[in-house]
N, CA, C and O atoms as a GROMACS GRO file, in nm:
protein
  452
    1UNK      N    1   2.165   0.951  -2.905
    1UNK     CA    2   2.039   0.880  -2.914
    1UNK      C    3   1.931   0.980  -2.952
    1UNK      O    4   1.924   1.079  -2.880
    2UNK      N    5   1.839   0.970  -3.062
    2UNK     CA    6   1.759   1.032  -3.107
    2UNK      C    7   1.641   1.001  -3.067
    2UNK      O    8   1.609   0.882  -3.072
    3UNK      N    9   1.530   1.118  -3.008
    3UNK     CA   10   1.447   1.045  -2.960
    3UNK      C   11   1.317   1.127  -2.966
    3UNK      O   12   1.325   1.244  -3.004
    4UNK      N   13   1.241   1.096  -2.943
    4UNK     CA   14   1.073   1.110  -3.016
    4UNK      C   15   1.000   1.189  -2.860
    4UNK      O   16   0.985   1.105  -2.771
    5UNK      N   17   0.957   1.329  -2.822
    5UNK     CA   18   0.973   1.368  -2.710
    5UNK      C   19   0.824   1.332  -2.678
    5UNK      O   20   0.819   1.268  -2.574
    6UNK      N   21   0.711   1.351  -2.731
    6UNK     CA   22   0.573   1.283  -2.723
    6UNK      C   23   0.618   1.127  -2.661
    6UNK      O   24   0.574   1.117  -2.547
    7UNK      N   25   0.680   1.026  -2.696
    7UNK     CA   26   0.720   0.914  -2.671
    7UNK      C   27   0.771   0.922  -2.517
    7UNK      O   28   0.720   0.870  -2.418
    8UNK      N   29   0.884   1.000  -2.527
    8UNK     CA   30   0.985   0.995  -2.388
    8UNK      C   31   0.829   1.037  -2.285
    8UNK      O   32   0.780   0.971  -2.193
    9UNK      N   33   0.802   1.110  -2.316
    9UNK     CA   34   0.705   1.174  -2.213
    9UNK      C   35   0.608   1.056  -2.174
    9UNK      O   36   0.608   1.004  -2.062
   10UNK      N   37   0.532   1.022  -2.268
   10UNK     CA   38   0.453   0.882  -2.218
   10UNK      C   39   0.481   0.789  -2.161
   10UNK      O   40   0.403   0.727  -2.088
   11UNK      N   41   0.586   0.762  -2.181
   11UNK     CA   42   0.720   0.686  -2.085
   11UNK      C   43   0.697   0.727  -1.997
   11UNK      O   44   0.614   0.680  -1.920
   12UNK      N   45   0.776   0.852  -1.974
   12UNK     CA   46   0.808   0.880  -1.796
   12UNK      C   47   0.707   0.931  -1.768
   12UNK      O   48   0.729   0.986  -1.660
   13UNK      N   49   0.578   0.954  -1.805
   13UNK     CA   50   0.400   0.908  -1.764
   13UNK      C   51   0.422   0.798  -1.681
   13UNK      O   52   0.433   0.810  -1.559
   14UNK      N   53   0.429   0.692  -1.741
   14UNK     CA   54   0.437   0.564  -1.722
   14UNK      C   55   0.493   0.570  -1.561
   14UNK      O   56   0.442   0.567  -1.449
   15UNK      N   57   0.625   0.579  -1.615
   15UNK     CA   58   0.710   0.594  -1.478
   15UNK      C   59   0.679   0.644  -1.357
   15UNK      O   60   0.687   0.587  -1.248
   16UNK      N   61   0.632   0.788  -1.391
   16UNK     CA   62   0.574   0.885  -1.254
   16UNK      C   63   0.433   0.798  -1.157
   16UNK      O   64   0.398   0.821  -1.042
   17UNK      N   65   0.370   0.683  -1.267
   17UNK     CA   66   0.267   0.685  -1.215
   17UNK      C   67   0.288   0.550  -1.134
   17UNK      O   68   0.201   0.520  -1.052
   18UNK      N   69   0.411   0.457  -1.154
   18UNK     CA   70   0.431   0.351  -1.090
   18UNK      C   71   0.465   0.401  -0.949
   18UNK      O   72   0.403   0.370  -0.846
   19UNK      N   73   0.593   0.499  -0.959
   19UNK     CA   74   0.645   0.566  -0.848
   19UNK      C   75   0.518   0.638  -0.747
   19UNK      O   76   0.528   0.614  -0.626
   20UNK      N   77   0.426   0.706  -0.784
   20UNK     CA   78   0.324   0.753  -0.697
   20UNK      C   79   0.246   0.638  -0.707
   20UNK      O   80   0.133   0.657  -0.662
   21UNK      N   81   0.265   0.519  -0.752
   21UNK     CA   82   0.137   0.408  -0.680
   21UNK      C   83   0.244   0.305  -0.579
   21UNK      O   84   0.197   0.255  -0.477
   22UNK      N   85   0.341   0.288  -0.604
   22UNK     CA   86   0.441   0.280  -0.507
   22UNK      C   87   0.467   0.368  -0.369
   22UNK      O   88   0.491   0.298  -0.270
   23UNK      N   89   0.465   0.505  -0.349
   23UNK     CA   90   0.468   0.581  -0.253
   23UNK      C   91   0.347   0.591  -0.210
   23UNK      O   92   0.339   0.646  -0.100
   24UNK      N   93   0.231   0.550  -0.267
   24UNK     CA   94   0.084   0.573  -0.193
   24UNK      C   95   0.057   0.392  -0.152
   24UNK      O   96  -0.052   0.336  -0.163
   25UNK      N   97   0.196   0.318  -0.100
   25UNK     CA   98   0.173   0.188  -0.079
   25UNK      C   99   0.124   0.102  -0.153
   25UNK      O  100   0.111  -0.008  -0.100
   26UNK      N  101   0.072   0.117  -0.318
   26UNK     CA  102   0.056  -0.001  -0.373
   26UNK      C  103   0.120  -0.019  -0.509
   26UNK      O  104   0.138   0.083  -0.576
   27UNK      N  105   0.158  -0.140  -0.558
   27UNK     CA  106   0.151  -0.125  -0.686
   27UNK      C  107   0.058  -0.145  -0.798
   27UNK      O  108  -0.048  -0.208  -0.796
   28UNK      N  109   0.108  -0.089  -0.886
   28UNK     CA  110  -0.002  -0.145  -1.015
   28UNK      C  111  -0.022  -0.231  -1.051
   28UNK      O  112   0.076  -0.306  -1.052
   29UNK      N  113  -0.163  -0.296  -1.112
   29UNK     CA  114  -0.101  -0.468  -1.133
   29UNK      C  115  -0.059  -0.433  -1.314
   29UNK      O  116  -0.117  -0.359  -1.394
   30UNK      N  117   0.035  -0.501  -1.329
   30UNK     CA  118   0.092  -0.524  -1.457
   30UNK      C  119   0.040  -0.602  -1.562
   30UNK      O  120   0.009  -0.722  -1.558
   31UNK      N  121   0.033  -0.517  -1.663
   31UNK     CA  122  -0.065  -0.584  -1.799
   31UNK      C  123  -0.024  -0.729  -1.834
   31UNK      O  124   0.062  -0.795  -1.775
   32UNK      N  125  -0.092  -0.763  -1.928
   32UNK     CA  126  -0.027  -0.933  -1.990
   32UNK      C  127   0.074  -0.918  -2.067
   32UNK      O  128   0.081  -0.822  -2.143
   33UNK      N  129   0.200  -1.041  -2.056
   33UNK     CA  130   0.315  -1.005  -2.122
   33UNK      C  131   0.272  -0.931  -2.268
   33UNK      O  132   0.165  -0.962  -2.320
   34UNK      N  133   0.358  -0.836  -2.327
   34UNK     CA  134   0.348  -0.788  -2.434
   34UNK      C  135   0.428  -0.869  -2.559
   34UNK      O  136   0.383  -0.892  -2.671
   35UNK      N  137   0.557  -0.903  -2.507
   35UNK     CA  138   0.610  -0.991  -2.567
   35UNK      C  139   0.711  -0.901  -2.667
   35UNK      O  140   0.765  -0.955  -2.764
   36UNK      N  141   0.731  -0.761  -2.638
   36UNK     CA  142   0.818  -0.633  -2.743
   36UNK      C  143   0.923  -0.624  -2.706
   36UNK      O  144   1.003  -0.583  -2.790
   37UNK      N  145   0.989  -0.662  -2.537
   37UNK     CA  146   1.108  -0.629  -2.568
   37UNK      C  147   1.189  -0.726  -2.517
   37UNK      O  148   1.182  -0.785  -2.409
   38UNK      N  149   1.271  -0.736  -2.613
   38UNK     CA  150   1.424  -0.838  -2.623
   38UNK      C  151   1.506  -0.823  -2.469
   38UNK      O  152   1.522  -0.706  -2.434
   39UNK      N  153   1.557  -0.922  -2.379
   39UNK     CA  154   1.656  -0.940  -2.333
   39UNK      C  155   1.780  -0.848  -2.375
   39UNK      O  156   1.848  -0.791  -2.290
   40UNK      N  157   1.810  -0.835  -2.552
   40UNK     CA  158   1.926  -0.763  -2.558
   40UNK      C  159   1.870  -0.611  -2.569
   40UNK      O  160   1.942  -0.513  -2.549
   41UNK      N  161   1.754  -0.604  -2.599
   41UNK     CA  162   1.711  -0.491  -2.568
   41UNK      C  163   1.686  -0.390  -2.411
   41UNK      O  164   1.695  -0.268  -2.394
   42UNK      N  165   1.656  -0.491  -2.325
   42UNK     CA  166   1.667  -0.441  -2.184
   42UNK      C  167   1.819  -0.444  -2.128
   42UNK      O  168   1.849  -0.387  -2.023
   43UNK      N  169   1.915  -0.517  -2.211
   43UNK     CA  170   2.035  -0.495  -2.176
   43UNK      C  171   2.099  -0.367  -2.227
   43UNK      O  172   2.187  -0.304  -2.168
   44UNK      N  173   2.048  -0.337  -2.334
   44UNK     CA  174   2.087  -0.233  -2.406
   44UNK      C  175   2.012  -0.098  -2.368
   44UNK      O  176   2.065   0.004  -2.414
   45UNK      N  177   1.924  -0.085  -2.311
   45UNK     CA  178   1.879   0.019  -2.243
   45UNK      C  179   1.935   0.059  -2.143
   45UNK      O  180   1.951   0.178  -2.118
   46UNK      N  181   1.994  -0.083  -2.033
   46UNK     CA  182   2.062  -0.029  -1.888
   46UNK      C  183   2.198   0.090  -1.988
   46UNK      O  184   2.208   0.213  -1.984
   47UNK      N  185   2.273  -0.005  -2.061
   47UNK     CA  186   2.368   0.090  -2.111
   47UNK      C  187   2.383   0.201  -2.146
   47UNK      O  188   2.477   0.277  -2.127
   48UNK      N  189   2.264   0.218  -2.214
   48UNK     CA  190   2.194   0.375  -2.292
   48UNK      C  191   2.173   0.466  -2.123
   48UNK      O  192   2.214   0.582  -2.112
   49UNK      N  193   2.136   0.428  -2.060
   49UNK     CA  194   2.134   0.543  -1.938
   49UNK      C  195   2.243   0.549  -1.846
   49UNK      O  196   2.264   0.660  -1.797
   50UNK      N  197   2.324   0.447  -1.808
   50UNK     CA  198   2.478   0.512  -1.780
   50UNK      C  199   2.495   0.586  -1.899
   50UNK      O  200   2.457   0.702  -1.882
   51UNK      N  201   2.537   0.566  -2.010
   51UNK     CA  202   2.563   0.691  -2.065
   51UNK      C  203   2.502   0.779  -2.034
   51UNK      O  204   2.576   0.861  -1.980
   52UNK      N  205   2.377   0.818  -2.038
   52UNK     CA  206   2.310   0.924  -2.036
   52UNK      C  207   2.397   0.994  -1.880
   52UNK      O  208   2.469   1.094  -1.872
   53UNK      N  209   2.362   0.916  -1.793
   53UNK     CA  210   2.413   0.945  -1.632
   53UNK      C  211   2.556   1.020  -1.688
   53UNK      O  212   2.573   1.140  -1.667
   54UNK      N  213   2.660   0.938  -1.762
   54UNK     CA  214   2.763   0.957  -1.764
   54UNK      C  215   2.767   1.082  -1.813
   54UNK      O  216   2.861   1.143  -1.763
   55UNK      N  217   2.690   1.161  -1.910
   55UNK     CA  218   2.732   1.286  -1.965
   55UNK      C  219   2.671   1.394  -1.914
   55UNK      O  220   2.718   1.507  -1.926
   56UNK      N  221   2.524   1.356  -1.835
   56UNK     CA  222   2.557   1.468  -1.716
   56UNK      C  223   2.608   1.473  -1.602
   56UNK      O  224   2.594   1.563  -1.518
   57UNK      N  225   2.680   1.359  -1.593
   57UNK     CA  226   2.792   1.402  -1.455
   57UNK      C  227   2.906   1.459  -1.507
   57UNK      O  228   2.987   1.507  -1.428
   58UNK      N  229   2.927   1.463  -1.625
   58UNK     CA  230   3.049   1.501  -1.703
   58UNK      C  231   3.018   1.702  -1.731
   58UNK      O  232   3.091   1.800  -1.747
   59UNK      N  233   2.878   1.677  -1.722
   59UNK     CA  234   2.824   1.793  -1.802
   59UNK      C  235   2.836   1.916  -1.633
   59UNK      O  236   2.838   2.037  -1.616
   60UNK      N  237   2.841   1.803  -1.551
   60UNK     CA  238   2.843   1.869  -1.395
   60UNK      C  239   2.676   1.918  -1.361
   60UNK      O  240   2.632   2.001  -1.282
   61UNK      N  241   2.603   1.822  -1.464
   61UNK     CA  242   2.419   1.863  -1.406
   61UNK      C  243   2.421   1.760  -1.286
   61UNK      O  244   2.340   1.798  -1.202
   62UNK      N  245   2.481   1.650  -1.252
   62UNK     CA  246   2.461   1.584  -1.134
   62UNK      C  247   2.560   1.558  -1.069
   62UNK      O  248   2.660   1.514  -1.124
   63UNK      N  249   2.555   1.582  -0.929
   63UNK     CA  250   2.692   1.488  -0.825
   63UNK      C  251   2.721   1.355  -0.852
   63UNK      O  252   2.642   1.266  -0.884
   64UNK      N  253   2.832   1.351  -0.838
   64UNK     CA  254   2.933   1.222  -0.824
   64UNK      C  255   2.819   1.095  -0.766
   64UNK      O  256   2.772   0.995  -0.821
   65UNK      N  257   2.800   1.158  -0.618
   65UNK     CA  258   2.742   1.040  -0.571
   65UNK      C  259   2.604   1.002  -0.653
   65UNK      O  260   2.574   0.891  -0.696
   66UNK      N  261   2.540   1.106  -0.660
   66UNK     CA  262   2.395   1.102  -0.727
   66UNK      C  263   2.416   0.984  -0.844
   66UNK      O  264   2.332   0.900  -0.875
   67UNK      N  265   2.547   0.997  -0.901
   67UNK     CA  266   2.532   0.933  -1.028
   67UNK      C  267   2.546   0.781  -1.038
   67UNK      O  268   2.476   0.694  -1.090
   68UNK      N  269   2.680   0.779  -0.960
   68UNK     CA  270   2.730   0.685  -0.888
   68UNK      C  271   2.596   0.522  -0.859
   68UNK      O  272   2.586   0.402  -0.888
   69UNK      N  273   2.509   0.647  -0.774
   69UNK     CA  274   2.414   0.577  -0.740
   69UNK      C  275   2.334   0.500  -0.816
   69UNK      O  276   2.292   0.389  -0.784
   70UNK      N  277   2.301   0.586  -0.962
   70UNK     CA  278   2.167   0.568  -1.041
   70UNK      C  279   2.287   0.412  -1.147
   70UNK      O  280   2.255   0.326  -1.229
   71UNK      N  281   2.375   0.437  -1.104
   71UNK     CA  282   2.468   0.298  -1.203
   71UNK      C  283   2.411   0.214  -1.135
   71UNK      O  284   2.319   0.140  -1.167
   72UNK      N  285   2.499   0.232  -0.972
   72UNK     CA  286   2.481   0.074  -0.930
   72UNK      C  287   2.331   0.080  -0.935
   72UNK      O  288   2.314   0.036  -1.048
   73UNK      N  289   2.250   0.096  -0.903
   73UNK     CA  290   2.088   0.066  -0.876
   73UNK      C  291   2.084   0.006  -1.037
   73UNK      O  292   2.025  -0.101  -1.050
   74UNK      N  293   2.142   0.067  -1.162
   74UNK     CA  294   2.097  -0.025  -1.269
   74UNK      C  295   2.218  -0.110  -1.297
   74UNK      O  296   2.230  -0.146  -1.414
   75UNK      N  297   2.309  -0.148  -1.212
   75UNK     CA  298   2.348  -0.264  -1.225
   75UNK      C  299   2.279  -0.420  -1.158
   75UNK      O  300   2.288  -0.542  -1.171
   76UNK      N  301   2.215  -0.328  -1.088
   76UNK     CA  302   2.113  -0.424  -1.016
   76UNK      C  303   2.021  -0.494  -1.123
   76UNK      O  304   2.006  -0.616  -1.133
   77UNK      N  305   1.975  -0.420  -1.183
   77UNK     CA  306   1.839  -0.422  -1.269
   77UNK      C  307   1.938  -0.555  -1.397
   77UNK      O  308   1.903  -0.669  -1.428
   78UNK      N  309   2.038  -0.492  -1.433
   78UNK     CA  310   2.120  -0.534  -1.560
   78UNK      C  311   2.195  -0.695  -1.527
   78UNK      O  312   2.256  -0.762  -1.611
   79UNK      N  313   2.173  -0.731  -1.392
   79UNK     CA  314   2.255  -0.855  -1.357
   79UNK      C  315   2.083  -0.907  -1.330
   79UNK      O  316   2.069  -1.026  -1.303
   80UNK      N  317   1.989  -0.844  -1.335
   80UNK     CA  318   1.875  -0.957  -1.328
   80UNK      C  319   1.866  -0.999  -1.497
   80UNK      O  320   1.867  -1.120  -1.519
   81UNK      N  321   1.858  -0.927  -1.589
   81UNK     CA  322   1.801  -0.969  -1.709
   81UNK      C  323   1.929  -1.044  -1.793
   81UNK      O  324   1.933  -1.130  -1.880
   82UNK      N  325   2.016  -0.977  -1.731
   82UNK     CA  326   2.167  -1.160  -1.796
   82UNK      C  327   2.282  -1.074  -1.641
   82UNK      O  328   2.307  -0.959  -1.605
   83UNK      N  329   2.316  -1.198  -1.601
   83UNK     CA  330   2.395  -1.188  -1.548
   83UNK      C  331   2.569  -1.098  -1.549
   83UNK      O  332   2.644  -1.133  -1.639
   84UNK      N  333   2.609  -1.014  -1.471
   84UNK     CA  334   2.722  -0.930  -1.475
   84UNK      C  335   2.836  -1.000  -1.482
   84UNK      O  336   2.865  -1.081  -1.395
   85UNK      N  337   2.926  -0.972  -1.606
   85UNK     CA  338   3.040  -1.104  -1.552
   85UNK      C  339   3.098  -1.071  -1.425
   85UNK      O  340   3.094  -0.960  -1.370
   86UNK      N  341   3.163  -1.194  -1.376
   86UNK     CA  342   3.254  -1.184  -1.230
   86UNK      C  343   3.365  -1.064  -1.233
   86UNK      O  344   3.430  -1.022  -1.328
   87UNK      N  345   3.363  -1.030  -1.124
   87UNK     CA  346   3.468  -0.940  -1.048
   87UNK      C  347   3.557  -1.016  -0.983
   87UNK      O  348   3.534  -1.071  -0.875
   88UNK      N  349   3.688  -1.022  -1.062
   88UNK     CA  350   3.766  -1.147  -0.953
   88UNK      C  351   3.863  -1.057  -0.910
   88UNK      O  352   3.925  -0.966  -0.965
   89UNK      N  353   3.859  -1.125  -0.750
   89UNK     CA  354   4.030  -1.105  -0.691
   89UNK      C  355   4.135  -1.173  -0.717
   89UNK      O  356   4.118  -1.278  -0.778
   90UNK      N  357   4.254  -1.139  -0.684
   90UNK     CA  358   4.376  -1.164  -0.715
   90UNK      C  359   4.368  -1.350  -0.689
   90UNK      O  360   4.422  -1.435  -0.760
   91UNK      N  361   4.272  -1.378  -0.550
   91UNK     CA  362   4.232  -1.509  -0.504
   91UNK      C  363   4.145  -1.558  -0.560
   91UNK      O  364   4.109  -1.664  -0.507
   92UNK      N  365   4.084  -1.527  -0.658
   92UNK     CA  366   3.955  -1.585  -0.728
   92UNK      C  367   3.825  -1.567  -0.642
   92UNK      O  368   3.737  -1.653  -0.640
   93UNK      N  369   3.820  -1.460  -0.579
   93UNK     CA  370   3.729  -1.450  -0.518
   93UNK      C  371   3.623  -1.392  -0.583
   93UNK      O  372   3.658  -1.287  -0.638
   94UNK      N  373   3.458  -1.432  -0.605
   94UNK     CA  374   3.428  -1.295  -0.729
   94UNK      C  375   3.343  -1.176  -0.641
   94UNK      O  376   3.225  -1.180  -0.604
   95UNK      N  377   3.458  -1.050  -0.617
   95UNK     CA  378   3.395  -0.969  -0.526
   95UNK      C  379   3.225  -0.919  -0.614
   95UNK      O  380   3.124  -0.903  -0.546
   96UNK      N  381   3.225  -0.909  -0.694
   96UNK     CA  382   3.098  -0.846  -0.742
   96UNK      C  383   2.971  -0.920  -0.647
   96UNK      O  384   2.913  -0.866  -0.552
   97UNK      N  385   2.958  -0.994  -0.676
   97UNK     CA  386   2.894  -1.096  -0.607
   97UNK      C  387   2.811  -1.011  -0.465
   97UNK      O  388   2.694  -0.973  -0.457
   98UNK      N  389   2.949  -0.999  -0.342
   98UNK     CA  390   2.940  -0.920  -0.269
   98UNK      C  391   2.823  -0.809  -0.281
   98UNK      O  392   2.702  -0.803  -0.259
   99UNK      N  393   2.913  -0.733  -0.320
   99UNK     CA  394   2.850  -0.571  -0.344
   99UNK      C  395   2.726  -0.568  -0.432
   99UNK      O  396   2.683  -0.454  -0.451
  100UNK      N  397   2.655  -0.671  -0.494
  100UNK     CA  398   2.484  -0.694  -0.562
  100UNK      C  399   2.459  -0.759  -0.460
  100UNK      O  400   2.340  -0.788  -0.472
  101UNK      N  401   2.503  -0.811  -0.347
  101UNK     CA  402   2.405  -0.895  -0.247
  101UNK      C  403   2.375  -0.774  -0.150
  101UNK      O  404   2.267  -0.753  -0.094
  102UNK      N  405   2.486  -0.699  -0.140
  102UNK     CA  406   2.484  -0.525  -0.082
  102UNK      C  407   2.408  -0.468  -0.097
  102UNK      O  408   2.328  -0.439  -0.007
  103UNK      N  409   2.397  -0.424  -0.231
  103UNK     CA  410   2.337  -0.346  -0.315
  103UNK      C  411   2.157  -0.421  -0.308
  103UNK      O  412   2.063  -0.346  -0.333
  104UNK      N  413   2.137  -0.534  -0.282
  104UNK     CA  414   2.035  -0.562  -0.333
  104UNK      C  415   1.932  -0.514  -0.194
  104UNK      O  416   1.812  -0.489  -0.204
  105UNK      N  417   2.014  -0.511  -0.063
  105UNK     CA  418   1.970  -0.522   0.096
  105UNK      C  419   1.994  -0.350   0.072
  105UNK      O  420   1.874  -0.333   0.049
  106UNK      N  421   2.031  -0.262   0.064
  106UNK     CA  422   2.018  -0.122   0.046
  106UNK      C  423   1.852  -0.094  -0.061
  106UNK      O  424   1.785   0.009  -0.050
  107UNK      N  425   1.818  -0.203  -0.150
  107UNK     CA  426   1.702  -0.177  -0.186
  107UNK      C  427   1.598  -0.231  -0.108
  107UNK      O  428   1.485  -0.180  -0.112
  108UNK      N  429   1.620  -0.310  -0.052
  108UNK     CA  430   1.523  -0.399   0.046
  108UNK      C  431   1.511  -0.293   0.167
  108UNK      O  432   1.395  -0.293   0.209
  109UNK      N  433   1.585  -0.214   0.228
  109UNK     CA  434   1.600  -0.132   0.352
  109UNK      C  435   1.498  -0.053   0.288
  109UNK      O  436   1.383  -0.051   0.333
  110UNK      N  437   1.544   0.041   0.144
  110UNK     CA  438   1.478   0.141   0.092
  110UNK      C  439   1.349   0.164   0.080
  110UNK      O  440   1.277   0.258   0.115
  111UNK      N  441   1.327   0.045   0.018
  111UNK     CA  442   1.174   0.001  -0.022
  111UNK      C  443   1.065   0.004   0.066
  111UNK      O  444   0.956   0.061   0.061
  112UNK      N  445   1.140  -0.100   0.179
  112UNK     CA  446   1.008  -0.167   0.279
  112UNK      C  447   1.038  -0.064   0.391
  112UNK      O  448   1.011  -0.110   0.501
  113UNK      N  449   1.081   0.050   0.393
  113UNK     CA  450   1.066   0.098   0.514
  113UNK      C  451   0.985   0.149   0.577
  113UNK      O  452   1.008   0.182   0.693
   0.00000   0.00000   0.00000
């Protein structure tokens, strides 16, 4: 992925400043829809950063778990903007299901604590 570093940076501007208005207890209020990015585009971003995750855990810049982590947290994100297909058991059970209702109460603990 080729990428524009003035850009990335304004970005994770962006980012740093949600996260410190989040940790100083509030959030930002959010502009009026913009209307720029696509559904397959926010799907296609979760993907673009597992990879990314994936090649520095490969690269050994991050732990297993560290990485582990930053998936599921954007599988979270990636089953809000289209749904994850099912995880079935042998019984038709669809474990995924499970483990995002998990996953979703590990952000709820995180968050509001």
């Amino acid at each position: 992925m080729t990428s524009v570093a003035p850009l990335d940076q304004r970005m994770y501007g962006a980012a740093k400043r949600l996260l410190l208005a989040r940790l100083g207890g509030a959030d930002e209020k959010p502009a009026a829809q913009r209307c720029l990015v696509t559904e397959q585009d926010a799907v296609d971003a979760t993907l673009l950063l597992v990879a990314a995750i994936q090649e520095q855990l490969l690269a050994g810049r991050i732990p297993r778990g560290s990485a582990t982590r930053m998936c599921a947290l954007l599988m979270l994100i990636r089953d809000h903007i289209r749904p994850l297909p099912p995880g079935i058991a042998a019984d038709g059970t669809d474990l995924l299901s499970k483990d995002i209702a998990a996953m979703v109460q590990v952000v709820r603990t995180s968050t509001r604590a």
